[in-house]
N, C-alpha and C positions, 0 to 999 in steps of 0.2 A: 325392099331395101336390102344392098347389101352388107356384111357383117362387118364389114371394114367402115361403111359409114354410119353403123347403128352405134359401134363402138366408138367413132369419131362424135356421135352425139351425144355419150354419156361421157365423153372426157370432158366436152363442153360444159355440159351440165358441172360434174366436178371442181372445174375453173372456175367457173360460178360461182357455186357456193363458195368456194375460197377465198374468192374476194367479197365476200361480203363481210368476214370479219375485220379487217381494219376500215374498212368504208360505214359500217357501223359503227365501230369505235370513233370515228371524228362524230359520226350525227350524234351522238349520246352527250355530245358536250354540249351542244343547242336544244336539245328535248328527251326528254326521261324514256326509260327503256319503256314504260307502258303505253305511254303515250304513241310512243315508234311501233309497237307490235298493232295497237288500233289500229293506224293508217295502215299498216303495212297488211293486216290480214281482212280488213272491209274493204281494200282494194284488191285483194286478191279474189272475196268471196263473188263482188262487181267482174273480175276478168274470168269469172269460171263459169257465170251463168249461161254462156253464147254455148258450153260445151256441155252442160247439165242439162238444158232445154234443149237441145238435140240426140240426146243419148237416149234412143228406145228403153234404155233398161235401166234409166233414172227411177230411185224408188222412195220418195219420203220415208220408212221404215228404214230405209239402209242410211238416210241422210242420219236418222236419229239416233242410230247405230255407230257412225259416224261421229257426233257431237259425243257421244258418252266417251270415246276411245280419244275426242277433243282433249278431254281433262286432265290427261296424262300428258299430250300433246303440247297444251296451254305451259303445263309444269315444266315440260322441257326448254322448250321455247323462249318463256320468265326465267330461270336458272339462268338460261345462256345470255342472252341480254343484258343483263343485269353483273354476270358475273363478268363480262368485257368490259364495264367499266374499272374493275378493279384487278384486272389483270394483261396482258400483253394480247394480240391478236395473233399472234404466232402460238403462244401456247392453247388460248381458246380452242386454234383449229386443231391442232394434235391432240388434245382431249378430248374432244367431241368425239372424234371419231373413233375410241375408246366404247362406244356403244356396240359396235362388232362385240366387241371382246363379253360384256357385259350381257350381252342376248344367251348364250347358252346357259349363265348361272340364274337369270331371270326363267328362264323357260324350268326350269328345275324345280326352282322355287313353287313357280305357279301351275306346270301338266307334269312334274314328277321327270322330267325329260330328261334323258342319262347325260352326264358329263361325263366326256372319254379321257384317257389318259392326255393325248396330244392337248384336247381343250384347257387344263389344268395346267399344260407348259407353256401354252399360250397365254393365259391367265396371270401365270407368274411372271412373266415378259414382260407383260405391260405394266404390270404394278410396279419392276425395275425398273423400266421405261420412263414413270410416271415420276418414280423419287428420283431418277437423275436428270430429269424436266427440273423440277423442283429449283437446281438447282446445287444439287448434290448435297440436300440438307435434311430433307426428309418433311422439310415444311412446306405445305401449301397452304397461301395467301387466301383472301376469303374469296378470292375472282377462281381461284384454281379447284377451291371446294365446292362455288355452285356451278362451276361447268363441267364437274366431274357426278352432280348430283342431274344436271341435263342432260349427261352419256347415258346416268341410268336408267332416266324419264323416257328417252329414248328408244333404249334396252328394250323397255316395257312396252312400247308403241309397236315397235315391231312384232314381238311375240305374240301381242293379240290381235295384230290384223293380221298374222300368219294364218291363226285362226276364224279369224272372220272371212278374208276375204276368199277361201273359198266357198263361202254359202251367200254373199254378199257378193251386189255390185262394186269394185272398184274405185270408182267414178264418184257414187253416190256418197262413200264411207270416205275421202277423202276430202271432197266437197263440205261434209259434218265436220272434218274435224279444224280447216280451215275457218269454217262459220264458228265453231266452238272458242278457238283462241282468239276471234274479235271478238265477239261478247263478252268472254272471261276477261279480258283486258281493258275492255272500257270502264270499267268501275274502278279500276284501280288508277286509270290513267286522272281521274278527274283532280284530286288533292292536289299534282302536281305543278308548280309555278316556273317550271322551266319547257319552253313550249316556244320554242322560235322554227319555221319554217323556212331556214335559210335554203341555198343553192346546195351547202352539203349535206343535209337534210331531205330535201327532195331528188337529190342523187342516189341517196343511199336507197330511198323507199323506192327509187324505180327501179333499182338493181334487184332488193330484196322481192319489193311484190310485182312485181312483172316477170323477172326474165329466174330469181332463186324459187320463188313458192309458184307461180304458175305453170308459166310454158316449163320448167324444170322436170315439174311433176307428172305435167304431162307428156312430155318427153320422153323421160325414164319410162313409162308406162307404157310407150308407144315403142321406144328402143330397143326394151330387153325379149321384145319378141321376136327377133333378127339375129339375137346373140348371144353366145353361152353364159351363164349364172357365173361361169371362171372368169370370165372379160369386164362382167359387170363388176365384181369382186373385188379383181385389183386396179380396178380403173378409179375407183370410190374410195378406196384408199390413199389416191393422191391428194384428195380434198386436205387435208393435215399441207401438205407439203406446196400446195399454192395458198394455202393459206398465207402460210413462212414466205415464200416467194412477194406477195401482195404486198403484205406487212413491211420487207426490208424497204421495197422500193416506194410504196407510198408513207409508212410510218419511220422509216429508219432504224426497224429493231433486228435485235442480230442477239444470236445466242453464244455461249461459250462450248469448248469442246464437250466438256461432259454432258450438256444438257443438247446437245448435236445427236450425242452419242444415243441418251435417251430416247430422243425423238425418232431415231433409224430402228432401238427397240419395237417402239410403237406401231409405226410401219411394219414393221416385218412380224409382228402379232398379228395385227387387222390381217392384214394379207393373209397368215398363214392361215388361222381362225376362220377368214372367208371359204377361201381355196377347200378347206376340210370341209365346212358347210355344204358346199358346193358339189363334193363329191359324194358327199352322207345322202344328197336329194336324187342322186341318180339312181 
């Protein structure tokens, strides 16, 4: 594959995910976010098996490895869901992606991992980014607290499959942690009395678990072997910004200058924060 169409497949991927924040947000008014995460990841775990059962170097030990790193997964996953019902889909998506940002203070926390000067500017960007998202008030609503607590669940997801996946299958550990947030979610889905299976409902889960958690993942896994870590980088950084895109034209949401303003910070953190990542692995 050439690098022009591996990059064309993670822009795809990208678009994806972005639209899955306001196509989620109408399914949540038909059926609870836990209830959405069951369907949406037992149908993923069902659309992974043709690829698990083929893979020579499928490992049950790395599956289990896999579900433990679920947990964190499950956390980010729950946080976002749930926090989209109580906030805009345009900001969901500019926050989320706030987890770039959040992986090098995470890494610190947990293998002592140095924060450079740049990362700290970076750092500080987005947190200005984030209060002029806000609103230019300094307040975030409780939809903007728990998808700012799923960037960091996130944060964390990345850092230890940094770690893992070099002595781990891939495959296997991703497979875990897919099977992990349908399990963790079914217990919680059962209390709830909102549970209609409408057309927007069943749109959403096909977006979400087919084409965002599946073929996505395996996509990206298949892509970024065609093409530089710098392409993957700023290409996943647009997910924020087709978010916004999705959002205006299916929900009608639009933001004001300042919180424009913010959200161009954001972007150009993720971005810069990548970009250095990117360069520190060479």
């Amino acid at each position: 594959m050439k690098r022009i169409y591996a990059d064309l497949v993670l822009l795809s991927i990208a678009l994806i995910w972005g639209i899955t924040f306001p196509v989620i947000k109408i399914a949540l008014d038909s059926i609870s976010p836990f209830a959405f995460n069951t369907i949406r990841f037992f149908t993923a775990v069902v659309l992974f098996l043709p690829f698990i059962l083929t893979n020579k170097n499928f490992s049950v030990r790395d599956v289990k490895t896999g579900m433990l790193i679920g947990v964190v997964v499950f956390l980010g996953y729950s946080f976002q869901t749930v926090g989209i019902e109580f906030t805009s889909a345009t900001n969901a998506g500019f926050i989320t992606s706030t987890y770039v940002v959040f992986t090098p203070i995470i890494a610190f926390l947990f293998f002592k991992v140095r924060i450079t000067t740049e990362e700290i500017l970076f750092i500080t960007t987005t947190f200005l980014g984030l209060y002029l998202l806000s609103g230019y008030s300094g307040y975030f609503n409780f939809g903007d607290f728990l998808i700012m607590l799923c960037a960091v669940a996130f944060a964390v997801e990345i850092v230890i499959i940094s770690h893992f996946s070099k002595i781990k299958n891939p495959l296997s550990l991703a497979f875990g942690q897919v099977l992990a947030v349908a399990v963790f979610s079914a217990p919680l889905s059962l209390p709830s009395s909102k549970f209609n299976l409408n057309n927007e409902v069943l749109t959403s889960l096909l977006i979400t678990a087919v084409f965002a958690t599946t073929l996505a993942r395996i996509g990206q896994n298949y892509a970024q072997k065609f093409t530089r870590s710098t392409d993957t980088a700023v290409i996943f950084s647009m997910e924020g910004v087709f978010a916004h895109i999705f959002s205006v034209f299916i929900l009608g949401e639009s933001l004001s200058f300042m919180q424009y303003l913010g959200a161009g910070l954001i972007i150009l953190s993720v971005i810069g924060i990548s970009l250095l990542e990117s360069n520190l692995e060479r």
